[in-house]
TORTI-276748 format. One line per field, with one value per residue (C-alpha): residue in three letters; residue number from 0; x, y, z. Coordinates in steps of 0.001 Angstrom, whole numbers, plus 500000, padded with zeros to 6 digits. Layout:
REM TORTI-276748
resn: [ala;...];
resi: [NUM;...];
c1: [X;...];
c2: [Y;...];
c3: [Z;...];
***
This chain:
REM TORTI-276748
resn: [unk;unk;unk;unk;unk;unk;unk;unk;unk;unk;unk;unk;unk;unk;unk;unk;unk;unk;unk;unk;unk;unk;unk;unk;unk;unk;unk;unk;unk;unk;unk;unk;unk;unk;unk;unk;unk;unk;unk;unk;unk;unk;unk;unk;unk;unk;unk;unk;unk;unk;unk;unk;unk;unk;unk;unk;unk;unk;unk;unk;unk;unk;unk;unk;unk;unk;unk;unk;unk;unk;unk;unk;unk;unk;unk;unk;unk;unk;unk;unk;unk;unk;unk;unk;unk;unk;unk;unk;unk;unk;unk;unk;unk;unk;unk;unk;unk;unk;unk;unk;unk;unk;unk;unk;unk;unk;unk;unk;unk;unk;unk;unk;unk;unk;unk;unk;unk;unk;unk;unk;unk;unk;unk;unk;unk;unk;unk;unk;unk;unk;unk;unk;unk;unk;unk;unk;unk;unk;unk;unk;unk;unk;unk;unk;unk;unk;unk;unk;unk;unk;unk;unk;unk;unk;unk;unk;unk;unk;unk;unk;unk;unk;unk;unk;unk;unk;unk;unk;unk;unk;unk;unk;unk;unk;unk;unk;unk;unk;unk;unk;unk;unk;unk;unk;unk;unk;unk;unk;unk;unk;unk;unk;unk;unk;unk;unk;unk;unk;unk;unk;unk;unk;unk;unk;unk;unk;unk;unk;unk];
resi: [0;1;2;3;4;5;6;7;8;9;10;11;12;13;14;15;16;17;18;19;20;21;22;23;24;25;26;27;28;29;30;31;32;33;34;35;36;37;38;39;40;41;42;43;44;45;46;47;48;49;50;51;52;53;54;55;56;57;58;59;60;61;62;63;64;65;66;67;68;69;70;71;72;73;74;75;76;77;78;79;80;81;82;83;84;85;86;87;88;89;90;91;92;93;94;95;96;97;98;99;100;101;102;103;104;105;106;107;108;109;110;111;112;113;114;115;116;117;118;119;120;121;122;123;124;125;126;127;128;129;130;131;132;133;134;135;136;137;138;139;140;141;142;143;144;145;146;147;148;149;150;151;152;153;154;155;156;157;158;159;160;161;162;163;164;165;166;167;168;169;170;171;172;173;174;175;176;177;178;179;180;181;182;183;184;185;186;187;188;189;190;191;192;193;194;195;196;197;198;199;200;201;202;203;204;205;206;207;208];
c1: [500000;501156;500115;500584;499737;502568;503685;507657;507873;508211;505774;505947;507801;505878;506860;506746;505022;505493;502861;501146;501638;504419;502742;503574;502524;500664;500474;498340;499488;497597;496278;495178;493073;490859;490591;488195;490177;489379;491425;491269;492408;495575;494598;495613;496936;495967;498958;497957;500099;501733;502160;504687;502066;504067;503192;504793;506132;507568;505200;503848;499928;499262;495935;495073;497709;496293;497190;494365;495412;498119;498922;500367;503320;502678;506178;508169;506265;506824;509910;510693;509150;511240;514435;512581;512101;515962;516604;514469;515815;518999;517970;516707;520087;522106;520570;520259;524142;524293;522133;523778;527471;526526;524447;528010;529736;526969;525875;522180;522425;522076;518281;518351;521604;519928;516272;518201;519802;520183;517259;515539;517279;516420;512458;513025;514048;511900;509064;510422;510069;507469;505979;507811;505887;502629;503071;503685;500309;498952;500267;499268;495372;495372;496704;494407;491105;491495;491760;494808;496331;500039;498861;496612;500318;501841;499683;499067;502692;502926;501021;501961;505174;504072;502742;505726;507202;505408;504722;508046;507761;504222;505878;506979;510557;513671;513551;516802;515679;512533;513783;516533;513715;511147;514902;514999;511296;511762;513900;512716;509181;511139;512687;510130;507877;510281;511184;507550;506036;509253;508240;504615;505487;507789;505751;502766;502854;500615;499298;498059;495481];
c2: [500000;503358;506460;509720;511543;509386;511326;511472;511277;514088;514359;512331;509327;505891;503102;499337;497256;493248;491336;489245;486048;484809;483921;480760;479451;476816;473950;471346;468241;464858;462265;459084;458405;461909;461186;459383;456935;453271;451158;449622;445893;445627;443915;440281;438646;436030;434338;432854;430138;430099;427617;425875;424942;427579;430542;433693;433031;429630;427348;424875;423628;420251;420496;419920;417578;414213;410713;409403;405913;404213;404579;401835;402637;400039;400801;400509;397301;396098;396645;394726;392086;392030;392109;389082;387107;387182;386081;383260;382400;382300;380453;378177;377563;377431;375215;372517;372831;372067;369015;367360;368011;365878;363364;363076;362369;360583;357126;357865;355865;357105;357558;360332;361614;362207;363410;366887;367508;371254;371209;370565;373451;375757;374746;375572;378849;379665;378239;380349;383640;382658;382257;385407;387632;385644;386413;390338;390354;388445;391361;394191;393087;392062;395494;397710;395365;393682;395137;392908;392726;391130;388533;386752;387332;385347;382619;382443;382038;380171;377779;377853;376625;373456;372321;373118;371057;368470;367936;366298;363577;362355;362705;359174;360342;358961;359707;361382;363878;364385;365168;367166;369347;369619;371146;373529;374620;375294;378024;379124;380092;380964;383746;384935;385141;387162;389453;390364;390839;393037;395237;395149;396897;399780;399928;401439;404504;407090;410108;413568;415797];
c3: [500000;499182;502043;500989;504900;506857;509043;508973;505728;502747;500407;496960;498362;498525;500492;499273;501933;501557;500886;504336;502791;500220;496540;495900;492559;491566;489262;487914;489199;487977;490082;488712;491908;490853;487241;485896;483359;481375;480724;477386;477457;475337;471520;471302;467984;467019;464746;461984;460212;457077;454571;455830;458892;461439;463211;463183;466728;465212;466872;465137;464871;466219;466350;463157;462337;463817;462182;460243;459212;457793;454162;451748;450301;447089;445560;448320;449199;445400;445188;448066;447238;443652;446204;448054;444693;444164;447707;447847;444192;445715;448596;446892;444533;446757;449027;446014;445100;449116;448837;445307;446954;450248;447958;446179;449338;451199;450165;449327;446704;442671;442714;445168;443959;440513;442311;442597;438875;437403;435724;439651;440737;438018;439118;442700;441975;439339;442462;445205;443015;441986;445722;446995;444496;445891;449259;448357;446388;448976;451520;449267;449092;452925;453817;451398;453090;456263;459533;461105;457557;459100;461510;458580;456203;459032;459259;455134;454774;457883;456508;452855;454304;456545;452897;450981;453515;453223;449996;448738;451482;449881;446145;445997;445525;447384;451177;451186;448525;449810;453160;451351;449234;452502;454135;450891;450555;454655;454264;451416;452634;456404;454299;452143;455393;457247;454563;452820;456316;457140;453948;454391;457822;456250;453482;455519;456945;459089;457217;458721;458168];
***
């Protein structure tokens, strides 16, 4: 306040007098507890996969991936049985030069010795490709129609060998030679059994959807 009539003091000077209480500013603080705010839930992505069946964060969807079935794989099953052809072919060669060099050295007398001549041999190996390419057929149509497709392979070619096997003894052939040829057509159908079921089981396999 300015007074002009103080006494003690001359005329035309003023004097400053302080405020009563300091000035303080102030300011606009914010409060989250006072203002009225929503929240706005964060937006989720949803990844979406790309042809190569992952997501963008690399994971991969398993849901829709589940195993339908097994699948026959004809050519792998065909073309093992072609490679089980040749074995039992061989089997079946090599088991006869077996049998004519003991019949050479054993005394089995010339009737059995000549029971098992080359031309014998070429027929048992023409008959165990011939019953190698059976018993993949045989696998191929059990596996595209029966539910339990390698336990009725088993006992087919189970069974197909008991009457190879037996067969030769009721030929009215030497015994030696028949015993010698039941030996033969035992191994014979002992590998073609183990080898077209082996293929049968790589050749199926489980697909996905």
């Amino acid at each position: 306040m300015v007074s002009d009539n103080e006494p003690g003091r001359p005329d035309g000077e003023t004097e400053m007098t302080a405020p009563t209480t300091p000035y303080t500013p102030t300011y606009n603080t914010y409060d989250p507890a006072d203002a009225d705010t929503v929240r706005m839930p964060l937006p989720t992505s949803h990844p979406t996969a790309d042809h190569h069946g992952y997501d963008h964060d690399h994971t991969v969807h398993t849901a829709d991936r589940r195993p339908t079935g097994p699948v026959l794989d004809a050519t792998r099953l065909w073309t093992g049985g072609l490679a089980t052809a040749a074995v039992a072919a061989l089997v079946g060669l090599v088991g006869t030069l077996v049998i004519q060099v003991l019949f050479h050295y054993a005394p089995v007398g010339t009737a059995a010795a000549h029971a098992l001549t080359s031309s014998n041999a070429g027929l048992i190996c023409l008959f165990a490709a011939v019953a190698a390419l059976a018993a993949t057929g045989i696998a191929h149509l059990l596996i595209v129609s029966t539910p339990d497709p390698l336990s009725y392979l088993g006992w087919i070619i189970g069974l197909s060998t008991a009457a190879a096997v037996v067969l030769p003894l009721l030929g009215g052939i030497p015994m030696a030679a028949a015993v010698a040829l039941a030996v033969i057509n035992l191994v014979i159908g002992l590998a073609i059994g183990s080898l077209v079921i082996g293929t049968a089981i790589a050749a199926r396999r489980p697909t996905t959807r």
